[in-house]
PAZA-883243 format. One record per residue (C-alpha): residue number from 1; x, y, z. Coordinates in steps of 0.25 Angstrom, whole numbers. Example, Ala and Ser with C-alpha at 12.3 -4.5 7.8 and 13.67 -1.06 7.14 Angstrom:
BEGIN
<atom n="1" u="49" v="-18" w="31"/>
<atom n="2" u="55" v="-4" w="29"/>
end
This chain:
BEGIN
<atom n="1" u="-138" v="-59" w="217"/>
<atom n="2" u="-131" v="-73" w="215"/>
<atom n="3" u="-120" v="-80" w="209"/>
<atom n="4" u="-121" v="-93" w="204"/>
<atom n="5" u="-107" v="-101" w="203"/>
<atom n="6" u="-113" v="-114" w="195"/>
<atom n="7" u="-100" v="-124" w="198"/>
<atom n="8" u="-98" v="-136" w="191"/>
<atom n="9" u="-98" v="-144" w="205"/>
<atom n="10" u="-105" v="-133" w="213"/>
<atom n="11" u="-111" v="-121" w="214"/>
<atom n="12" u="-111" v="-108" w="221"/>
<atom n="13" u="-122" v="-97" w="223"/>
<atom n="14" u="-117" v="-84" w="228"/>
<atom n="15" u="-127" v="-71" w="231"/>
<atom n="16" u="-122" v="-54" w="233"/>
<atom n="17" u="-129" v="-49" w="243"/>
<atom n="18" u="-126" v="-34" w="247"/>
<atom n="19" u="-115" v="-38" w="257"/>
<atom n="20" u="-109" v="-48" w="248"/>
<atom n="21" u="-108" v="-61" w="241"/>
<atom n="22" u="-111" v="-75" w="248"/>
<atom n="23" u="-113" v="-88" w="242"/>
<atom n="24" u="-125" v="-94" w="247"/>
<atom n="25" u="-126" v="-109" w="254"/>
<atom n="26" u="-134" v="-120" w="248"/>
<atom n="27" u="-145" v="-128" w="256"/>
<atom n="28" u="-134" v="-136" w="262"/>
<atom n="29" u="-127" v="-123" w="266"/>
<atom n="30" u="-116" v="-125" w="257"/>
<atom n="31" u="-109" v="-114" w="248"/>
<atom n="32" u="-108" v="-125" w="234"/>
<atom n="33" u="-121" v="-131" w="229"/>
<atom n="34" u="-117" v="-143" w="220"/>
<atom n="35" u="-122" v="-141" w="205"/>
<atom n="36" u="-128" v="-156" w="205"/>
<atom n="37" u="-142" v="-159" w="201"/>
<atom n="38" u="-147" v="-173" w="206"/>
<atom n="39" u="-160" v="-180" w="200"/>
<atom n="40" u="-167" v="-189" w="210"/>
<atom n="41" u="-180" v="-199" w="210"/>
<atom n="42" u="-189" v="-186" w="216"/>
<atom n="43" u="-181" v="-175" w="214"/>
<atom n="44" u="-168" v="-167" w="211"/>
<atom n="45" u="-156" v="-164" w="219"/>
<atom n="46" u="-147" v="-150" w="217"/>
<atom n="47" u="-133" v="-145" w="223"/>
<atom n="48" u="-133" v="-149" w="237"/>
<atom n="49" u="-144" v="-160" w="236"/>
<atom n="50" u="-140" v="-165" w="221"/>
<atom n="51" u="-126" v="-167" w="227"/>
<atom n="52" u="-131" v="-177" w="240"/>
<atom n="53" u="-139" v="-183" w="227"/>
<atom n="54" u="-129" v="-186" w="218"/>
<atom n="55" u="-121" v="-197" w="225"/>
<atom n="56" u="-133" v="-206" w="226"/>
<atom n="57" u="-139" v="-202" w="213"/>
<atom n="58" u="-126" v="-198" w="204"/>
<atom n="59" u="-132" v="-202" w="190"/>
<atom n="60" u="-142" v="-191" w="192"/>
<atom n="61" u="-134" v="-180" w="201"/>
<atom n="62" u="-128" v="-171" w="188"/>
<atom n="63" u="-117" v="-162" w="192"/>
<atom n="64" u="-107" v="-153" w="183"/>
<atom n="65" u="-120" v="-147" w="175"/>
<atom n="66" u="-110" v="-136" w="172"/>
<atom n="67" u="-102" v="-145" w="161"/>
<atom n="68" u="-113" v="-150" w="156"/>
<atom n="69" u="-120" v="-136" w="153"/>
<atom n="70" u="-121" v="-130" w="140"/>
<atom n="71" u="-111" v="-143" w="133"/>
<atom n="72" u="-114" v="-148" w="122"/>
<atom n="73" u="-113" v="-164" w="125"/>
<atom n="74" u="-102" v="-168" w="116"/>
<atom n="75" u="-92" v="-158" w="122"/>
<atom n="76" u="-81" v="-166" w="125"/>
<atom n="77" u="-80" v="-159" w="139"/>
<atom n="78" u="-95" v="-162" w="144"/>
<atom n="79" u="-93" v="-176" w="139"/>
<atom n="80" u="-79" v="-177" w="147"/>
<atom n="81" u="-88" v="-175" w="158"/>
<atom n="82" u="-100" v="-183" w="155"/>
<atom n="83" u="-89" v="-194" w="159"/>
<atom n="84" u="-89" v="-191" w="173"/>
<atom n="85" u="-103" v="-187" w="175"/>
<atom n="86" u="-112" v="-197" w="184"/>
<atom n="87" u="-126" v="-193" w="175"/>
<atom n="88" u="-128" v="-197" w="161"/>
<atom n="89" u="-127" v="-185" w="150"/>
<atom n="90" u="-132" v="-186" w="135"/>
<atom n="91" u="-132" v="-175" w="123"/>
<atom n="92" u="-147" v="-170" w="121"/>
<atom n="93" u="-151" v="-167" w="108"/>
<atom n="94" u="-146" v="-153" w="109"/>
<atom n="95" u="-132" v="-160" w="110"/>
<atom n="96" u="-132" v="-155" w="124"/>
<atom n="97" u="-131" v="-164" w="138"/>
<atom n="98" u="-143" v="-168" w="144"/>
<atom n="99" u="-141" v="-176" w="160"/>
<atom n="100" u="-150" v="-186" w="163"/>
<atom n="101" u="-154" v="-189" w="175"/>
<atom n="102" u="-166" v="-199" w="183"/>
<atom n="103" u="-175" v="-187" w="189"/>
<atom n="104" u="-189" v="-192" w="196"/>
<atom n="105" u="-188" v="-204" w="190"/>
<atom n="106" u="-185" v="-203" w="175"/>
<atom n="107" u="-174" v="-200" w="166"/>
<atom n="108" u="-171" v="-184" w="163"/>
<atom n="109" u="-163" v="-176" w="157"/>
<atom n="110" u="-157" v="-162" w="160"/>
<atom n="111" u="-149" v="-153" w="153"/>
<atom n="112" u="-138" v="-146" w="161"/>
<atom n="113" u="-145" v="-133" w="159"/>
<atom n="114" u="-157" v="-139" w="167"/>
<atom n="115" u="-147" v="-144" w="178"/>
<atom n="116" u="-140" v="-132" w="180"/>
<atom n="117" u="-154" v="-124" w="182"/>
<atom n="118" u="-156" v="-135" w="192"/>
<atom n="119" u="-144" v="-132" w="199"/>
<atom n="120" u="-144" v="-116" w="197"/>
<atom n="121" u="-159" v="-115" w="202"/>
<atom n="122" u="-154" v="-124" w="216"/>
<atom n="123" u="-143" v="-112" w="217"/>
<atom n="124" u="-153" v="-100" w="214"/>
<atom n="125" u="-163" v="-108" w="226"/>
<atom n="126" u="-150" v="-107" w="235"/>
<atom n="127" u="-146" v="-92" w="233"/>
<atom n="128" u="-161" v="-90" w="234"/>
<atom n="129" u="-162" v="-97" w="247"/>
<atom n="130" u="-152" v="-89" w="253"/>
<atom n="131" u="-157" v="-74" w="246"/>
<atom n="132" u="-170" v="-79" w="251"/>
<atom n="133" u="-174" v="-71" w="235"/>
<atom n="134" u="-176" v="-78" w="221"/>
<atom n="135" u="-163" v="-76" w="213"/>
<atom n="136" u="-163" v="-73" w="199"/>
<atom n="137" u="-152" v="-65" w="195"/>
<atom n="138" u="-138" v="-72" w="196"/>
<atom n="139" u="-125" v="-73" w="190"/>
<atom n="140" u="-121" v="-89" w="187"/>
<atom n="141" u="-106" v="-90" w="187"/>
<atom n="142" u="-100" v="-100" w="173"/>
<atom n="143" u="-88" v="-103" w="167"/>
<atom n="144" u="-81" v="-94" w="160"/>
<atom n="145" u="-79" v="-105" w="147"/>
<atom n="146" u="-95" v="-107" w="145"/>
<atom n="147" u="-100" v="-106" w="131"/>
<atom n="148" u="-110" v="-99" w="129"/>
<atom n="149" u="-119" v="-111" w="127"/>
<atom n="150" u="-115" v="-115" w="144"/>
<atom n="151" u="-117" v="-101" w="147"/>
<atom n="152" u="-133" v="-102" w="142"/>
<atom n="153" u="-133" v="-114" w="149"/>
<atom n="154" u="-132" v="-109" w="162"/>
<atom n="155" u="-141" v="-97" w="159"/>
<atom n="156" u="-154" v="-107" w="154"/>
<atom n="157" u="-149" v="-115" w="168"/>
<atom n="158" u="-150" v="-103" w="174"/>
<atom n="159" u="-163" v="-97" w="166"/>
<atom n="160" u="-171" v="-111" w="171"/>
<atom n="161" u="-166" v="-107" w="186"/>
<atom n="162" u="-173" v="-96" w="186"/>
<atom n="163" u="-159" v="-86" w="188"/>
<atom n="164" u="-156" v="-73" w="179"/>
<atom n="165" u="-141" v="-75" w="178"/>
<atom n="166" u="-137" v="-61" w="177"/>
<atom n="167" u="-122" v="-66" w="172"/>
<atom n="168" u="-115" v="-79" w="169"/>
<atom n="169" u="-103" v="-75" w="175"/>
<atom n="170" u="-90" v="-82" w="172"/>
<atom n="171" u="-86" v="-90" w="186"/>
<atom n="172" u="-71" v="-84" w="183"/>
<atom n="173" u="-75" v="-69" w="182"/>
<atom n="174" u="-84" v="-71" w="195"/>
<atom n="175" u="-72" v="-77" w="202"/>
<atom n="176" u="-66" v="-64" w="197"/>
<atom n="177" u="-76" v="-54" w="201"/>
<atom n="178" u="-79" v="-61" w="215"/>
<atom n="179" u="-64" v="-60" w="218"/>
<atom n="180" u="-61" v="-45" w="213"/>
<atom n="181" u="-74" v="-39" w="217"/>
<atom n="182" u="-71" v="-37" w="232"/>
<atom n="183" u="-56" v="-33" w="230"/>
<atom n="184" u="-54" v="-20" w="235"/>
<atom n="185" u="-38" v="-21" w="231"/>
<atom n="186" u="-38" v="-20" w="219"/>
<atom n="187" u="-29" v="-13" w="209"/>
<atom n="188" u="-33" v="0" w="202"/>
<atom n="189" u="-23" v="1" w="192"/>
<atom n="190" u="-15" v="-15" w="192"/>
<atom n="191" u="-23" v="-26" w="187"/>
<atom n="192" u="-24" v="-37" w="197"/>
<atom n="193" u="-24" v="-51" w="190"/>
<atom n="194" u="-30" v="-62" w="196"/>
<atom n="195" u="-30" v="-77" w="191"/>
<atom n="196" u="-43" v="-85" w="195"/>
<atom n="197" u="-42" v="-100" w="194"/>
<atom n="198" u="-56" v="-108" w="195"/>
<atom n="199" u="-54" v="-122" w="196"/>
<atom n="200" u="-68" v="-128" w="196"/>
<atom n="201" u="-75" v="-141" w="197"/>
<atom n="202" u="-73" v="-144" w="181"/>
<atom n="203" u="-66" v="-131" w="177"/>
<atom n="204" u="-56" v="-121" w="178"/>
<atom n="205" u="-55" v="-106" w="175"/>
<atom n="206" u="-44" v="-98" w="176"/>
<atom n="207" u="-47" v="-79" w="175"/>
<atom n="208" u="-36" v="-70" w="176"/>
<atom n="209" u="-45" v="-57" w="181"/>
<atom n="210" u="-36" v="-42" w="181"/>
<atom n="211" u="-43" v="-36" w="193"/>
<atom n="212" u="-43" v="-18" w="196"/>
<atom n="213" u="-50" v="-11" w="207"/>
<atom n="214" u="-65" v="-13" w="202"/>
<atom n="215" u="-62" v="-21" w="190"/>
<atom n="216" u="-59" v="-36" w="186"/>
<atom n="217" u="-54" v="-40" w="172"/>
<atom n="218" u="-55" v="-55" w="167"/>
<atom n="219" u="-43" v="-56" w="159"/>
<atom n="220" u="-42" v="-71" w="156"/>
<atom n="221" u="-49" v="-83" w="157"/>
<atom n="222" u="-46" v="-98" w="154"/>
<atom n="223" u="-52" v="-113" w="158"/>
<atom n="224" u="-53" v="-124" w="158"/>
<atom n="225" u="-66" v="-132" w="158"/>
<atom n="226" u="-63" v="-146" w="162"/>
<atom n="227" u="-55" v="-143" w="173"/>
<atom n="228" u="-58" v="-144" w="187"/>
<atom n="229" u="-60" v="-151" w="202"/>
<atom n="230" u="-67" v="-163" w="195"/>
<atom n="231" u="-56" v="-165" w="188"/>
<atom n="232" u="-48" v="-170" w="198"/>
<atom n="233" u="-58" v="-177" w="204"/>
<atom n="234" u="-60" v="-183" w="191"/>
<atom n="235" u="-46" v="-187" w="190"/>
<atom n="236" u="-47" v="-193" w="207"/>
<atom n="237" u="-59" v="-199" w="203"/>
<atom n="238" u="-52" v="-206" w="192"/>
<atom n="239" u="-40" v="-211" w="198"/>
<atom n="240" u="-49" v="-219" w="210"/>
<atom n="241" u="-59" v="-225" w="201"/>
<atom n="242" u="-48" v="-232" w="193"/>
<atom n="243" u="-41" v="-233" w="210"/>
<atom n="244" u="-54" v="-241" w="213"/>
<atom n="245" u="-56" v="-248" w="200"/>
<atom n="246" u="-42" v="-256" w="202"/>
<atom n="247" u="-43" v="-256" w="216"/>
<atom n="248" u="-58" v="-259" w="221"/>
<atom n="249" u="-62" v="-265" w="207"/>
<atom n="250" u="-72" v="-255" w="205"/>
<atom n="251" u="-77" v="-245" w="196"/>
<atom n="252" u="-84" v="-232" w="197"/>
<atom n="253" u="-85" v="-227" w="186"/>
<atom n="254" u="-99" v="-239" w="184"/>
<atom n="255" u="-104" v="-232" w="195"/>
<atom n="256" u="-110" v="-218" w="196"/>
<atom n="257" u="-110" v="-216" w="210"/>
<atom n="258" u="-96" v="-222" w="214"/>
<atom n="259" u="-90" v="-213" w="203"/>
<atom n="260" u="-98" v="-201" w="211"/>
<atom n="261" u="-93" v="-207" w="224"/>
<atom n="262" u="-79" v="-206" w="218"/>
<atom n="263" u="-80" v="-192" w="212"/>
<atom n="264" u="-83" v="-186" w="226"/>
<atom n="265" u="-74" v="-193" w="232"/>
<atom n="266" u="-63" v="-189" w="223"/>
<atom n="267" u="-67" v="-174" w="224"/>
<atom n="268" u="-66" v="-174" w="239"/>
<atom n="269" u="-52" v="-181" w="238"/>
<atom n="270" u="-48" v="-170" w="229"/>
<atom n="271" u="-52" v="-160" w="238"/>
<atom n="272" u="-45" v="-166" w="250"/>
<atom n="273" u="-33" v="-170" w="242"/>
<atom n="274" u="-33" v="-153" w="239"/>
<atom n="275" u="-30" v="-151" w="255"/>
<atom n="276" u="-22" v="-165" w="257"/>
<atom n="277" u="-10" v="-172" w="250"/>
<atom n="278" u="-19" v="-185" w="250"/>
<atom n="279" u="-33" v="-190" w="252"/>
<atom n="280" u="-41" v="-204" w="254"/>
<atom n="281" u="-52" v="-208" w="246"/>
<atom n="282" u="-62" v="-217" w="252"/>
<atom n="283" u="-75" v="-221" w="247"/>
<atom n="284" u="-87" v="-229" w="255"/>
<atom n="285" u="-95" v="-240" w="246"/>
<atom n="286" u="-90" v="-233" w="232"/>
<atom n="287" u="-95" v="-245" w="224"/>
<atom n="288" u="-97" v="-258" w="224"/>
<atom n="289" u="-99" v="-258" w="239"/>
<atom n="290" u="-83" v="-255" w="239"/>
<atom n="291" u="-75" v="-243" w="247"/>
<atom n="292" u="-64" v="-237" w="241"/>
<atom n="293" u="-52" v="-229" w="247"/>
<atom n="294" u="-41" v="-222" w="238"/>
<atom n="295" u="-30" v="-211" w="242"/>
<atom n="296" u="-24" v="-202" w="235"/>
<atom n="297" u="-12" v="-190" w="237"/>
<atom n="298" u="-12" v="-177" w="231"/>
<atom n="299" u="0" v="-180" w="221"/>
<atom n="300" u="-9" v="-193" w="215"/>
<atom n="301" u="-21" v="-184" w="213"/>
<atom n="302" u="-13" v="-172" w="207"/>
<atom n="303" u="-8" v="-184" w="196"/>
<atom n="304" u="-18" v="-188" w="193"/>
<atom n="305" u="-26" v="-174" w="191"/>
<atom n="306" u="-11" v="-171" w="182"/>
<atom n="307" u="-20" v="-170" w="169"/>
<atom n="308" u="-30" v="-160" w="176"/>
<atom n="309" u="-19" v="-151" w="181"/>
<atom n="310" u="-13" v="-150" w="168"/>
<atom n="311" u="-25" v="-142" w="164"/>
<atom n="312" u="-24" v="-131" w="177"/>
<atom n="313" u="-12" v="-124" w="170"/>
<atom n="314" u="-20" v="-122" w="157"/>
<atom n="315" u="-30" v="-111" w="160"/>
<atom n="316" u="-21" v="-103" w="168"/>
<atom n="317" u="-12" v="-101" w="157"/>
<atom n="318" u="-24" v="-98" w="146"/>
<atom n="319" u="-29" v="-88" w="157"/>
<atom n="320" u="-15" v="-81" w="160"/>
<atom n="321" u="-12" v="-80" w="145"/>
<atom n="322" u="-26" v="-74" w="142"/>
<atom n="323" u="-23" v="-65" w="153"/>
<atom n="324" u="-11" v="-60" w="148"/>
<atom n="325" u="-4" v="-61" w="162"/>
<atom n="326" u="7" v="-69" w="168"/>
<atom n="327" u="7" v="-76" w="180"/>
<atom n="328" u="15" v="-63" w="187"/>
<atom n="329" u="3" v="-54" w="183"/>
<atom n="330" u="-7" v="-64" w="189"/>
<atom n="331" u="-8" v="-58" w="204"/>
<atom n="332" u="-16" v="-69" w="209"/>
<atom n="333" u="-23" v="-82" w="207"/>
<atom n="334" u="-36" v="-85" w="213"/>
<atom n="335" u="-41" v="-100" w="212"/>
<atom n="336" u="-56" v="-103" w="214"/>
<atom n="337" u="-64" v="-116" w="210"/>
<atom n="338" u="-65" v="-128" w="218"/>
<atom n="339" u="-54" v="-137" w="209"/>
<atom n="340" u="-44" v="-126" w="213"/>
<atom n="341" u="-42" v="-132" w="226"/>
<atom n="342" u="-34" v="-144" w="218"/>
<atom n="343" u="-20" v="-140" w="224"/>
<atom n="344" u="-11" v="-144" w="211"/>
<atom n="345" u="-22" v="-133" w="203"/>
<atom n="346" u="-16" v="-124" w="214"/>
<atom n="347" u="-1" v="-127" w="211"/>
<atom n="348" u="-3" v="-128" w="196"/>
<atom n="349" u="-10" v="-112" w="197"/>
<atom n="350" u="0" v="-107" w="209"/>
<atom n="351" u="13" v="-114" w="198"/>
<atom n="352" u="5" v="-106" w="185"/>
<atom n="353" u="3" v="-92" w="193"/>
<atom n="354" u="16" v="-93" w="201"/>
<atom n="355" u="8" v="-89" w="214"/>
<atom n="356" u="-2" v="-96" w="223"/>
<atom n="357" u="-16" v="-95" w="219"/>
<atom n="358" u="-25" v="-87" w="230"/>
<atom n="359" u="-41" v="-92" w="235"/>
<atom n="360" u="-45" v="-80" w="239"/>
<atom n="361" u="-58" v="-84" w="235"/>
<atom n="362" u="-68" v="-94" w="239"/>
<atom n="363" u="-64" v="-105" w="228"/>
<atom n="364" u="-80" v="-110" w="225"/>
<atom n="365" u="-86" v="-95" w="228"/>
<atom n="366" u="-79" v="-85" w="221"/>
<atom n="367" u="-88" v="-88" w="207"/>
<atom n="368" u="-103" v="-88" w="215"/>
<atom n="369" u="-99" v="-76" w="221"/>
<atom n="370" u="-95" v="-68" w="208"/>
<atom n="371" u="-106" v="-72" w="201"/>
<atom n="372" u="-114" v="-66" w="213"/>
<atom n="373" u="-106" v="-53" w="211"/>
<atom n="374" u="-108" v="-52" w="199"/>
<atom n="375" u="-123" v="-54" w="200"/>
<atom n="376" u="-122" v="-43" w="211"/>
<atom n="377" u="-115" v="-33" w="200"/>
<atom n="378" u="-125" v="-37" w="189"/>
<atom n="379" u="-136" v="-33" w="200"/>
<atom n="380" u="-142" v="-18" w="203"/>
<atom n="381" u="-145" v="-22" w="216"/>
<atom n="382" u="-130" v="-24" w="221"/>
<atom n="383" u="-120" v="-14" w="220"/>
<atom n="384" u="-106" v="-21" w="219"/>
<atom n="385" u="-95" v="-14" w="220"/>
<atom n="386" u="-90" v="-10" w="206"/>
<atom n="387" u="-81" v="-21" w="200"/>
<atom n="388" u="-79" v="-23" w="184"/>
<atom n="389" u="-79" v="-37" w="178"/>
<atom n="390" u="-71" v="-35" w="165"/>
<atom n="391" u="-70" v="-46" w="156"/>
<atom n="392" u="-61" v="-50" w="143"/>
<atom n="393" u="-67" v="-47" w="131"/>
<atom n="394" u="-67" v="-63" w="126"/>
<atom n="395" u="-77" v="-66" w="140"/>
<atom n="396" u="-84" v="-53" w="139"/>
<atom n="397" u="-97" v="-60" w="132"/>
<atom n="398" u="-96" v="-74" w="142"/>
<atom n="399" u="-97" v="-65" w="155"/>
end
């Protein structure tokens, strides 16, 4: 039984065995596999392999499949960002996207359906290498704002991959269930209220969940679609190509592999910036045979991210007021997500709640492994112990 968690950025195979849940390790022995596809002369690179790949060949590396899935090519937010993408998008004559790419030689082109089998059937082959079985049936964690339209999507990607997904299950609701499911202090009679707060690469979901001994209740949810880690990457990004323009004369927005240099090298200066007050940037040969170095203090950064953080606030307060609660009958708030290590998210959801928000749970994990409970609970062949998913009448159909 496996759960899927397809990540913007990354993703996350998990398996229930009869002792438990694990997330399985990648060729590399890593727990994330990047979801990157990367066409070369012979042949084509995926996860692990696709990311070496796509520095050297960044105009046919295509990462962030999941915006592009299921979008019709004139929505304003896939063409926001078409902007930043290193590989070239057009509208097919369905009015969808179509990515091409140079594969073996000569122009192709893919739709983002096709790509997202390619990366699914590269996850089935890992959770097959380590069950030493074929796997079929799964359950493929989404977001819980897909249409209907993305939700097919990902149900033809996974169709061509050769996997039965038993459920799409919203990525919130399996936070939920992994987090409630081995809780043996729970309340028979008082409803324990729990805020979840998934800050992703490109999106944020906020559920409030009402938990009882042997029961969890989604009571509200709220988003935001285009708002996560890359963001403030973005934003860095940003700030040192205009730094470098002035100061080194040069500008890498004309070159597709500087502006992918840059873009690496400003989401590991986020991350370091998360754990320190400041952080150097330095960068070997970034174009025009020219080194760069640039600096920068958390204060600088949080300015210039302002118009990011303005949006945090937002989908806490839609998911409190669907909820009906106040902060005071919110018990705890979890976050999960790898953007939710940004510490002003932090102090803008511990200001909101009025209480510091727990990690109990591993932040990238906790989706894989719902999704693979789930799957266990949908199966004959495990017995779970007996846990109720209910969900509000307005999501019932979207499970």
């Amino acid at each position: 039984m496996v759960g899927f968690d397809l990540g913007n950025e990354s993703c996350i195979v998990a398996v229930a065995r009869q002792r438990g849940i694990d997330v399985v390790l990648n060729e590399e022995s890593k727990r994330e596999t990047p979801a990157i596809v990367c066409f070369g002369d012979k042949q084509r690179f995926i996860g692990t392999a696709g990311a070496a790949s796509s520095t050297m060949n960044p105009k046919n590396s295509i990462s962030q499949i999941k915006r592009l899935l299921g979008r019709k090519f004139s929505d304003p937010e896939l063409q926001n960002d078409l902007a930043s993408f290193p590989f070239r998008v057009t509208e097919g004559p369905d009015g969808f996207p179509l990515v091409h790419v140079r594969f073996l030689g000569e122009e192709r082109t893919f739709t983002p359906t096709q790509l997202l089998a390619m990366v699914l059937s590269n996850l089935k082959g890992i959770a097959e290498g380590n069950l030493k079985a074929a796997v079929v049936d799964c359950c493929i964690g989404i977001p819980v704002y897909f249409s209907d339209l993305q939700r097919r999507a990902v149900l033809d990607a996974a169709t061509i991959a050769g996997l039965r997904p038993l459920r799409l299950f919203h990525e919130t609701t399996a936070t939920a269930l992994a987090y409630g499911i081995y809780k043996t202090d729970l309340p028979e009679h008082d409803q324990l209220n729990v805020a979840f707060v998934d800050v992703g690469h490109a999106s944020m979901q906020v559920s409030i969940v009402g938990y009882k001994k042997g029961q969890l209740k989604m009571l509200s949810h709220a988003y935001d679609r285009s708002l996560g880690g890359r963001d403030f990457d973005e934003a860095l990004f940003k700030h040192f190509a205009a730094k470098f323009k002035e100061e080194y004369k040069i500008d890498v927005y004309q070159n597709a592999r500087a502006c992918l240099r840059l873009r690496v090298a400003c989401e590991k200066l986020k991350k370091m910036l998360s754990a320190n007050p400041e952080a150097p940037l330095n960068i070997e040969c970034l174009m025009d045979e020219k080194d760069v170095r640039g600096f920068i203090k958390r204060e600088e950064f949080e300015q210039i991210s302002a118009p990011v953080l303005e949006r945090v606030k937002g989908p806490l307060e839609k998911a409190l007021a669907e909820a009906g609660l106040t902060t005071d009958s919110v018990h705890f708030v979890e976050v999960v997500g790898s953007g939710s290590r940004v510490p002003a998210i932090i102090k803008i959801i511990t200001e909101f709640f009025g209480k510091e928000p727990r990690r109990t749970m591993n932040a990238s994990e906790c989706v894989a492994r719902g999704c693979a409970l789930q799957c266990a609970i949908l199966s004959p062949t495990f017995k779970v112990r007996e846990f109720q998913v209910i969900l509000i009448s307005s999501f019932a159909h979207l499970v």
